[in-house]
Biopython code that builds the backbone (N, CA, C, O; Angstrom):
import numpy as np
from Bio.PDB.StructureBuilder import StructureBuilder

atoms = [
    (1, "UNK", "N", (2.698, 7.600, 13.649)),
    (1, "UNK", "CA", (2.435, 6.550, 12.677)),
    (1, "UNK", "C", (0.981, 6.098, 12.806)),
    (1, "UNK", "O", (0.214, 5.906, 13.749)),
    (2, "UNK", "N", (0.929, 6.026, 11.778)),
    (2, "UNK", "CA", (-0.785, 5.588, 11.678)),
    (2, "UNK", "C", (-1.153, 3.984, 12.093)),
    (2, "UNK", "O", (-0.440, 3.008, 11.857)),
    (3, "UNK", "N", (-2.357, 3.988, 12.721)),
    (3, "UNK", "CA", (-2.657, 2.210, 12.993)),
    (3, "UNK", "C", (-3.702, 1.742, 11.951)),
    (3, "UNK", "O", (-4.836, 2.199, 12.097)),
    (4, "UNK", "N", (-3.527, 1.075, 11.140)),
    (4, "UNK", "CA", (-4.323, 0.716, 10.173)),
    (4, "UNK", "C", (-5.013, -0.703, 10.590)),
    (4, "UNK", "O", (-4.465, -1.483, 11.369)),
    (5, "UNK", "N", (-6.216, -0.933, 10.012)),
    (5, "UNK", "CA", (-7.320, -1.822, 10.458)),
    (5, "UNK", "C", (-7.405, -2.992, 9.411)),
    (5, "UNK", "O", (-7.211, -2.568, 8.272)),
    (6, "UNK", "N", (-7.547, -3.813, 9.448)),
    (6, "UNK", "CA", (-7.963, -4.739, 8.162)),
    (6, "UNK", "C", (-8.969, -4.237, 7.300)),
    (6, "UNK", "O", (-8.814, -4.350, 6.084)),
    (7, "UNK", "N", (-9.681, -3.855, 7.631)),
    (7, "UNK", "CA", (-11.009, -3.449, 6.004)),
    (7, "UNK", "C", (-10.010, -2.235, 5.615)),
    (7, "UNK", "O", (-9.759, -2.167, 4.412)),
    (8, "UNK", "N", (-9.468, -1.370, 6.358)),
    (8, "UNK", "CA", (-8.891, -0.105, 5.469)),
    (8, "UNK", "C", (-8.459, -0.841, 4.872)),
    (8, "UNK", "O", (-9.042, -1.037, 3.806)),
    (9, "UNK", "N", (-7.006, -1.830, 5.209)),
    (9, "UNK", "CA", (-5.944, -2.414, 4.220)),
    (9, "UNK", "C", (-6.571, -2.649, 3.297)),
    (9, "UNK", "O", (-6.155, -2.107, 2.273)),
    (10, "UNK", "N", (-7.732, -3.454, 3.160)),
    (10, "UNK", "CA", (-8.522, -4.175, 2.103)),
    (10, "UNK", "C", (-8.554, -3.005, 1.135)),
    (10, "UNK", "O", (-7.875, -2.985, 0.108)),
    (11, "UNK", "N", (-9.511, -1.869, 1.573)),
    (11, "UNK", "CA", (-10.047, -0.807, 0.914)),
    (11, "UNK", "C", (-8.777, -0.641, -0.065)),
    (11, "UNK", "O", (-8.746, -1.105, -1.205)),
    (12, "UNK", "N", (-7.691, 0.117, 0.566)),
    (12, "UNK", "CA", (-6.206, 0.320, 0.111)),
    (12, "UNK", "C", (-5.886, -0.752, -1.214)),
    (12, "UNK", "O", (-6.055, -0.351, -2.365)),
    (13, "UNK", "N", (-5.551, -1.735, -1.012)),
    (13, "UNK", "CA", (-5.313, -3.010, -1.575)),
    (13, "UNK", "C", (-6.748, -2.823, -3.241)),
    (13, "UNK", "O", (-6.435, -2.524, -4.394)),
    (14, "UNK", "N", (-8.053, -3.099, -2.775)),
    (14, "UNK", "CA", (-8.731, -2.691, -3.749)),
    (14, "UNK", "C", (-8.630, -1.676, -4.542)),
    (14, "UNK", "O", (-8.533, -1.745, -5.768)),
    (15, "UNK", "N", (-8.648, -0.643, -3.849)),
    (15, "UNK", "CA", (-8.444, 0.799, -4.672)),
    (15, "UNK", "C", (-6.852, 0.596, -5.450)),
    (15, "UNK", "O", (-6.680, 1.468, -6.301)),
    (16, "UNK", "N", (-6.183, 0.042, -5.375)),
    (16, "UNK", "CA", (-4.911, 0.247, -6.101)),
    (16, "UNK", "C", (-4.731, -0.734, -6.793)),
    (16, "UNK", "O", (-3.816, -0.694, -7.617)),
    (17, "UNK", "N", (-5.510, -1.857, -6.676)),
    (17, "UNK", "CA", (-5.543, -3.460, -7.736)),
    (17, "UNK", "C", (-6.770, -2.371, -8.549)),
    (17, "UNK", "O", (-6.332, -1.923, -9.609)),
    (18, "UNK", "N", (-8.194, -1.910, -8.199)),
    (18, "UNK", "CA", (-8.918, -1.494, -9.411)),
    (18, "UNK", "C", (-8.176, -0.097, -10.778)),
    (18, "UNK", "O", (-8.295, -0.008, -12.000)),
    (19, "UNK", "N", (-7.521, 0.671, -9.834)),
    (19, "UNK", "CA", (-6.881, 1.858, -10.294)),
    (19, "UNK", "C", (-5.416, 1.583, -10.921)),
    (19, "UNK", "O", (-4.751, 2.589, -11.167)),
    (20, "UNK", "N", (-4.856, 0.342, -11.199)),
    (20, "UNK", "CA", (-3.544, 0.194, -11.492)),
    (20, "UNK", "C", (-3.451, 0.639, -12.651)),
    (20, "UNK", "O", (-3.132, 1.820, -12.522)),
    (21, "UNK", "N", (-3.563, 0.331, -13.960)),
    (21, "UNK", "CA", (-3.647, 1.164, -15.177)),
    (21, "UNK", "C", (-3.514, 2.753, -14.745)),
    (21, "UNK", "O", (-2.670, 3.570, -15.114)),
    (22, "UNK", "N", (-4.434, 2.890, -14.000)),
    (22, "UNK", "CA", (-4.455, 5.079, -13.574)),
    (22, "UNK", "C", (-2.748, 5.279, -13.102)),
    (22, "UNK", "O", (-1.791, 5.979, -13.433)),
    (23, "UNK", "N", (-2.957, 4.558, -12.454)),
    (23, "UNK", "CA", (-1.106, 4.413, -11.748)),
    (23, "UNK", "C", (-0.140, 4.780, -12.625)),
    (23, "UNK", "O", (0.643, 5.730, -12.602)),
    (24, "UNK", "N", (-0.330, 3.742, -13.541)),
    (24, "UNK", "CA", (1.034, 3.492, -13.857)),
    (24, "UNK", "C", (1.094, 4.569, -15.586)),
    (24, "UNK", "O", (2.067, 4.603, -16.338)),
    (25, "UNK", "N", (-0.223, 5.308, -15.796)),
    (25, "UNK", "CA", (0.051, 5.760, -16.851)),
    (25, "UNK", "C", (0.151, 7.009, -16.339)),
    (25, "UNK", "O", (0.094, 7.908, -17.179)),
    (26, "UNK", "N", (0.276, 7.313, -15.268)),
    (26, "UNK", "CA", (0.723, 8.988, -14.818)),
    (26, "UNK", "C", (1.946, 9.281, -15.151)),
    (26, "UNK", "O", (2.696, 8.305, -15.141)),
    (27, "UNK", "N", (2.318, 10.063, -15.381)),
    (27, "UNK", "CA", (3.635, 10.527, -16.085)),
    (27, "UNK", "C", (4.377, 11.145, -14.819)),
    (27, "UNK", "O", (5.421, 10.726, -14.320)),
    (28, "UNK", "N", (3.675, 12.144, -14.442)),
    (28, "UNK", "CA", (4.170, 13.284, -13.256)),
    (28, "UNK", "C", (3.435, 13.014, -12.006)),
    (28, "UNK", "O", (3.989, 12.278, -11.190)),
    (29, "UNK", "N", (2.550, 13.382, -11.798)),
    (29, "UNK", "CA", (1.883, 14.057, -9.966)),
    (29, "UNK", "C", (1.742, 12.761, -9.614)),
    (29, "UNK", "O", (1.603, 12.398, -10.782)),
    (30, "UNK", "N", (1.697, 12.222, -9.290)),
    (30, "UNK", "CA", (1.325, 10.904, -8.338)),
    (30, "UNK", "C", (0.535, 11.038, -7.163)),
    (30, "UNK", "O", (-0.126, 10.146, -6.630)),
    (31, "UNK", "N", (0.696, 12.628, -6.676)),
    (31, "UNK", "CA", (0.224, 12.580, -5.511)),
    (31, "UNK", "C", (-1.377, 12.875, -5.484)),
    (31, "UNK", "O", (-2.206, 12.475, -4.667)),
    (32, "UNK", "N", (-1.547, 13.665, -6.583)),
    (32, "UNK", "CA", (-3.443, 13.419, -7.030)),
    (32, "UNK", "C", (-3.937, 12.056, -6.692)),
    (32, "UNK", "O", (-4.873, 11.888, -5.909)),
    (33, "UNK", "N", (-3.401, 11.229, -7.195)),
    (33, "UNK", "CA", (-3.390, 9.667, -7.503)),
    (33, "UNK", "C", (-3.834, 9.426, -6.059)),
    (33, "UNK", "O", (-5.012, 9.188, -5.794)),
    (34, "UNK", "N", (-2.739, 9.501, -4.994)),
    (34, "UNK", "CA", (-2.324, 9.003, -3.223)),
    (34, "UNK", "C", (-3.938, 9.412, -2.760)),
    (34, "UNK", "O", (-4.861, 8.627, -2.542)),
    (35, "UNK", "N", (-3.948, 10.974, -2.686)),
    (35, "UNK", "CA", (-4.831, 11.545, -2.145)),
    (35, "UNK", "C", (-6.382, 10.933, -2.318)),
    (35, "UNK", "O", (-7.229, 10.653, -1.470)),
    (36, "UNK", "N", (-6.392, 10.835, -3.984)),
    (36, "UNK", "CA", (-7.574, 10.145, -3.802)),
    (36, "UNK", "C", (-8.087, 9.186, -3.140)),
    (36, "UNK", "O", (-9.066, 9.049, -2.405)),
    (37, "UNK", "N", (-6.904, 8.269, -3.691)),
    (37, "UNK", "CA", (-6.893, 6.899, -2.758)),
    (37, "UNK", "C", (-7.380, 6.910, -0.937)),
    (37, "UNK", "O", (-8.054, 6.211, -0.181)),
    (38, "UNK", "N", (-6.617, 8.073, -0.878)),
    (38, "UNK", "CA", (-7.057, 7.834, 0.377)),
    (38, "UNK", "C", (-8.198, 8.853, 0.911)),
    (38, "UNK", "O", (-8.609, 8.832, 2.071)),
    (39, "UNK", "N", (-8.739, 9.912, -0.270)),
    (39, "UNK", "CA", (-10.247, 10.007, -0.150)),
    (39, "UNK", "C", (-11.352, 9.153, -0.089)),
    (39, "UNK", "O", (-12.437, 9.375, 0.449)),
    (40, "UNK", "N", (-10.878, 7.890, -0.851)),
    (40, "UNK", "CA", (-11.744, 6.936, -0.688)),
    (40, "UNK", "C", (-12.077, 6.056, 0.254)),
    (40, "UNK", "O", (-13.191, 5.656, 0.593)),
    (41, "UNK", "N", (-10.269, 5.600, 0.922)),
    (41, "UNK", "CA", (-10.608, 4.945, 2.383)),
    (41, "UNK", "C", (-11.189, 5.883, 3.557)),
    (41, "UNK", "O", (-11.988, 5.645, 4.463)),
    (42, "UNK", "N", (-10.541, 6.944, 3.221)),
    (42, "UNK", "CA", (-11.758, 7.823, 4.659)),
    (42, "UNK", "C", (-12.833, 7.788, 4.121)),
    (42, "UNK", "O", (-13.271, 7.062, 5.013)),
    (43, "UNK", "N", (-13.672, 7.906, 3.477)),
    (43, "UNK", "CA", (-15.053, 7.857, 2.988)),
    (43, "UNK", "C", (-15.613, 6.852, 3.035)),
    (43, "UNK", "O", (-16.805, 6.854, 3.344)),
    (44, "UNK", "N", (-14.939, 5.658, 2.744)),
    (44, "UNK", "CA", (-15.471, 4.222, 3.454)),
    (44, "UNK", "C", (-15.273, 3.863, 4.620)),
    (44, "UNK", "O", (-15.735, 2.745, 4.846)),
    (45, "UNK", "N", (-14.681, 4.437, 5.628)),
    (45, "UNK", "CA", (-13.778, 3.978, 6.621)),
    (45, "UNK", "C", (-14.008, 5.160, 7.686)),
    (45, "UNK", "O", (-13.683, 4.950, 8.854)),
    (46, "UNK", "N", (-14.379, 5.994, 7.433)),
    (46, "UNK", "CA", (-14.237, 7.534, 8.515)),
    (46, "UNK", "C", (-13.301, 7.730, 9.106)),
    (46, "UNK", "O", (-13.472, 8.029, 10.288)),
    (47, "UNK", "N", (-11.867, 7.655, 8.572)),
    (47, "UNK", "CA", (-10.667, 7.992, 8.693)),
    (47, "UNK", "C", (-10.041, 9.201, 8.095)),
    (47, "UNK", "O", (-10.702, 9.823, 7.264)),
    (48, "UNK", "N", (-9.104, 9.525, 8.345)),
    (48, "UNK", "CA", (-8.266, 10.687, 7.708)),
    (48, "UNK", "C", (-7.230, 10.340, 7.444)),
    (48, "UNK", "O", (-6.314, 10.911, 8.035)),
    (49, "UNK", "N", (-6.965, 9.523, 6.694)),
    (49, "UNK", "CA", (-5.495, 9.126, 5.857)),
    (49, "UNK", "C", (-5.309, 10.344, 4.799)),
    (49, "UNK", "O", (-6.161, 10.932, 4.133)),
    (50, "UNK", "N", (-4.015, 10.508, 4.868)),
    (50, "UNK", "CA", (-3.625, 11.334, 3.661)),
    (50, "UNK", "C", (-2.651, 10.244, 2.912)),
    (50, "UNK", "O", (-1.966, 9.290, 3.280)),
    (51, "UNK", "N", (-3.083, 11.172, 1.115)),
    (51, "UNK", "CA", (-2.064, 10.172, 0.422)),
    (51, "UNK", "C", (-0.530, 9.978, 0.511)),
    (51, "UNK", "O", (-0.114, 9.027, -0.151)),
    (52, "UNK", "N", (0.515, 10.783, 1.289)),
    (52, "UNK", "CA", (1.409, 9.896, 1.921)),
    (52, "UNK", "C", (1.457, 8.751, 2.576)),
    (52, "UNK", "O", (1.759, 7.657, 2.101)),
    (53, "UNK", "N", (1.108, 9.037, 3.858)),
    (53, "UNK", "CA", (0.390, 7.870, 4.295)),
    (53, "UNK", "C", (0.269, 6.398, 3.516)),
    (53, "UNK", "O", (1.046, 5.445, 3.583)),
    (54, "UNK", "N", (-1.321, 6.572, 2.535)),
    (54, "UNK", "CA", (-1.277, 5.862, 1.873)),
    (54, "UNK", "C", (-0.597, 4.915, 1.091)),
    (54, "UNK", "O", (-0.843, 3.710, 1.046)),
    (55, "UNK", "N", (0.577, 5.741, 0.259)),
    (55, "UNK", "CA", (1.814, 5.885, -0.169)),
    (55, "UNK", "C", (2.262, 4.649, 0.519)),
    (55, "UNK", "O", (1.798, 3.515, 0.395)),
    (56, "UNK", "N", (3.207, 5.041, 1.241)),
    (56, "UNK", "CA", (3.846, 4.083, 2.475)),
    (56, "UNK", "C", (3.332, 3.335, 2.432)),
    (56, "UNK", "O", (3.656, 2.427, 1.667)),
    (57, "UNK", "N", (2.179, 3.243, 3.246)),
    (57, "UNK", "CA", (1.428, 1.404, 3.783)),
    (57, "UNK", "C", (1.748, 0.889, 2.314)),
    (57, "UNK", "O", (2.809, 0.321, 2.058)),
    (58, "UNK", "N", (0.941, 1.081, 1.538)),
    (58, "UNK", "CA", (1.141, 0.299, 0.062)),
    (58, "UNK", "C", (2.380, -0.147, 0.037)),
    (58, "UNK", "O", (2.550, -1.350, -0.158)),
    (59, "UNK", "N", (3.452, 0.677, 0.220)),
    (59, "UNK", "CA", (4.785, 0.289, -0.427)),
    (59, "UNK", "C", (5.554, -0.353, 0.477)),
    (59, "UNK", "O", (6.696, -0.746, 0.234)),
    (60, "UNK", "N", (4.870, -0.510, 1.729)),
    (60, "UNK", "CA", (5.242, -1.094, 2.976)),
    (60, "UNK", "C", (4.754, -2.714, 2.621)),
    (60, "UNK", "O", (5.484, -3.703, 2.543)),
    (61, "UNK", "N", (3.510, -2.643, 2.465)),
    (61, "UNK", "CA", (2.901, -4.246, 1.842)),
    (61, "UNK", "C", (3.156, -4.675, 1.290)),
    (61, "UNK", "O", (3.163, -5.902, 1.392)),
    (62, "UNK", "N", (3.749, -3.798, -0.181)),
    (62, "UNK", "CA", (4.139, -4.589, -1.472)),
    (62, "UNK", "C", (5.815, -5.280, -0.854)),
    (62, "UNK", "O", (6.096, -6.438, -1.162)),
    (63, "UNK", "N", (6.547, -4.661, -0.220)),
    (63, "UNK", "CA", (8.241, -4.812, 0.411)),
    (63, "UNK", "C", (8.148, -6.133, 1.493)),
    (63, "UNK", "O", (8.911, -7.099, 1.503)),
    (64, "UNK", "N", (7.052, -5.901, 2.349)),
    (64, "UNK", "CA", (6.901, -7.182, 2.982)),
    (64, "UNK", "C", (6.041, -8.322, 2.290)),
    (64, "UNK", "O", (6.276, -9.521, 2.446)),
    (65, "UNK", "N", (5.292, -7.946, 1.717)),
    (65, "UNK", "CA", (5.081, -9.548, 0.453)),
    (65, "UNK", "C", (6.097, -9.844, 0.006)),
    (65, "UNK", "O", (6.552, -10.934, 0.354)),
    (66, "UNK", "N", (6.755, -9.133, -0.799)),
    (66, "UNK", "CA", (7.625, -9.740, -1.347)),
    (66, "UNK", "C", (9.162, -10.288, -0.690)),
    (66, "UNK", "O", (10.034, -10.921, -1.285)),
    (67, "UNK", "N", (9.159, -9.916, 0.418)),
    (67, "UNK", "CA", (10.204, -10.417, 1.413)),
    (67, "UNK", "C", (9.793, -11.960, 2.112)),
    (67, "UNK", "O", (10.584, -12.793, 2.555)),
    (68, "UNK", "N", (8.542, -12.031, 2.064)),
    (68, "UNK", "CA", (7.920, -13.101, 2.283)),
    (68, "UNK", "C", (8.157, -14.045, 1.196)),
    (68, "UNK", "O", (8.727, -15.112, 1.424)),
    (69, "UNK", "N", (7.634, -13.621, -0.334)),
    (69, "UNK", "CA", (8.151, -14.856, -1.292)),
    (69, "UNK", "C", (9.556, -15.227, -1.417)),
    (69, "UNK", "O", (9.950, -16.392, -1.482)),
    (70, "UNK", "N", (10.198, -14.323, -1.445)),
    (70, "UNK", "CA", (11.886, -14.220, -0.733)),
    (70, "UNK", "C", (11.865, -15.422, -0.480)),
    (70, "UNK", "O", (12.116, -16.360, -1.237)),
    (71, "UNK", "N", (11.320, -15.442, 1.474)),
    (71, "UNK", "CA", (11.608, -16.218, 2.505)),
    (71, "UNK", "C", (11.064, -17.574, 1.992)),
    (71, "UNK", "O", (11.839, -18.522, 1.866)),
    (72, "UNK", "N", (9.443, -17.717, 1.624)),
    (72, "UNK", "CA", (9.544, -19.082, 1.170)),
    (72, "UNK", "C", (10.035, -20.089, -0.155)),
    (72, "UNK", "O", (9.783, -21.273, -0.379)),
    (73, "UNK", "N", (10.865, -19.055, -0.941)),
    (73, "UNK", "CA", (11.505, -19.499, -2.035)),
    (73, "UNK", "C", (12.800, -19.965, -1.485)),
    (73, "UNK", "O", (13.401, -20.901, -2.013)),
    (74, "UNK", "N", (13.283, -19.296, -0.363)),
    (74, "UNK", "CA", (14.553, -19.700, -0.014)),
    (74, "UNK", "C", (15.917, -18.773, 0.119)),
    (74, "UNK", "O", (16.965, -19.048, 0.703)),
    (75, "UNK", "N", (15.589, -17.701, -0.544)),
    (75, "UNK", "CA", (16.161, -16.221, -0.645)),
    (75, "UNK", "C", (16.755, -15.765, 1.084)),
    (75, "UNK", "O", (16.066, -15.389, 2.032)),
    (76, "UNK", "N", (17.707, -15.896, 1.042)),
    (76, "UNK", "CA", (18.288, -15.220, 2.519)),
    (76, "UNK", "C", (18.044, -13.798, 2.109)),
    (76, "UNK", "O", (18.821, -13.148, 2.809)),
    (77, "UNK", "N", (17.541, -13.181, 1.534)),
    (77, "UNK", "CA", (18.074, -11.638, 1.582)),
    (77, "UNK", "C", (16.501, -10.626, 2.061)),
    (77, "UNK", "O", (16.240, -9.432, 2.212)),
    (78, "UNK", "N", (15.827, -11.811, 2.152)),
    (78, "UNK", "CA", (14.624, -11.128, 3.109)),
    (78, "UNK", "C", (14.380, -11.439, 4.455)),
    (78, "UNK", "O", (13.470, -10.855, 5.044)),
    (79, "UNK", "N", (15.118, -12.339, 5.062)),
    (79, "UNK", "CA", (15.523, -12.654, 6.341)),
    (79, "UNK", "C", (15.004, -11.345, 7.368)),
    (79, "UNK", "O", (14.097, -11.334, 8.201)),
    (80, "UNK", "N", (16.161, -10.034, 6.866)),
    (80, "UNK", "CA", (16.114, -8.926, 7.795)),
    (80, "UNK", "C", (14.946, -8.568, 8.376)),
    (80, "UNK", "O", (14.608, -8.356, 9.541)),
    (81, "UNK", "N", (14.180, -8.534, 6.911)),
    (81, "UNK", "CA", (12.813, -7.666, 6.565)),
    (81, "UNK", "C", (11.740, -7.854, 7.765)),
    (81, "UNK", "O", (11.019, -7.042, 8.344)),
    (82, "UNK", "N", (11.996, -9.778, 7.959)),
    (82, "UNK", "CA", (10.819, -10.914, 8.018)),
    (82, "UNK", "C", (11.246, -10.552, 9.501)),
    (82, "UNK", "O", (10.387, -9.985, 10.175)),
    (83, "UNK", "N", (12.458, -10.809, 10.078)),
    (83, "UNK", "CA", (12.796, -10.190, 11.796)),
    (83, "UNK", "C", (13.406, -12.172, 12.003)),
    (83, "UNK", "O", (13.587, -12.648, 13.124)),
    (84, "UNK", "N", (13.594, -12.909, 10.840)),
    (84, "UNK", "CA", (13.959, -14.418, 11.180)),
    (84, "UNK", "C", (15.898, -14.274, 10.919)),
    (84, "UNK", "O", (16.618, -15.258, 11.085)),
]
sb = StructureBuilder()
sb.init_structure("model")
sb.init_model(0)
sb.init_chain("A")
sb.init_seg("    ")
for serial, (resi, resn, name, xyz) in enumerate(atoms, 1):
    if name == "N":
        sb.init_residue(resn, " ", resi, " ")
    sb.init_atom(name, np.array(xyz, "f"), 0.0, 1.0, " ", f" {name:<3s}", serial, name[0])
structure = sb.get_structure()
């Protein structure tokens, strides 16, 4: 498993808030999409993420944010997620 740094996350986080439109109008490959993404954080970052990788963390962040608004809305059903 990969250890990710705060500026990558950032990088990650940017690249997929600037590229969202690219996202979401892909029909098929997605994984062109990943890869780049994470051509870009190694290139800013001198890492070797591949877009799986990438993949994941993202969808790892977006699952724990939102387990978080869960938790402070009041939602028991992100409890698990949160480890409360």
């Amino acid at each position: 498993m990969a250890e990710w740094t705060d500026p990558q996350i950032r990088t990650l986080i940017d690249e997929c808030r600037t590229r969202n439109d690219e996202f979401h109008n892909l029909r098929r490959n997605r994984k062109i999409f990943w890869n780049s993404i994470a051509d870009k954080i190694n290139q800013k970052n001198g890492t070797s993420f591949n877009g799986h990788q990438c993949k994941e963390k993202f969808s790892n962040l977006v699952q724990d944010y939102n387990a978080m608004c869960d938790f402070m809305s009041g939602r028991k059903s992100s409890r698990s997620r949160l480890g409360v």
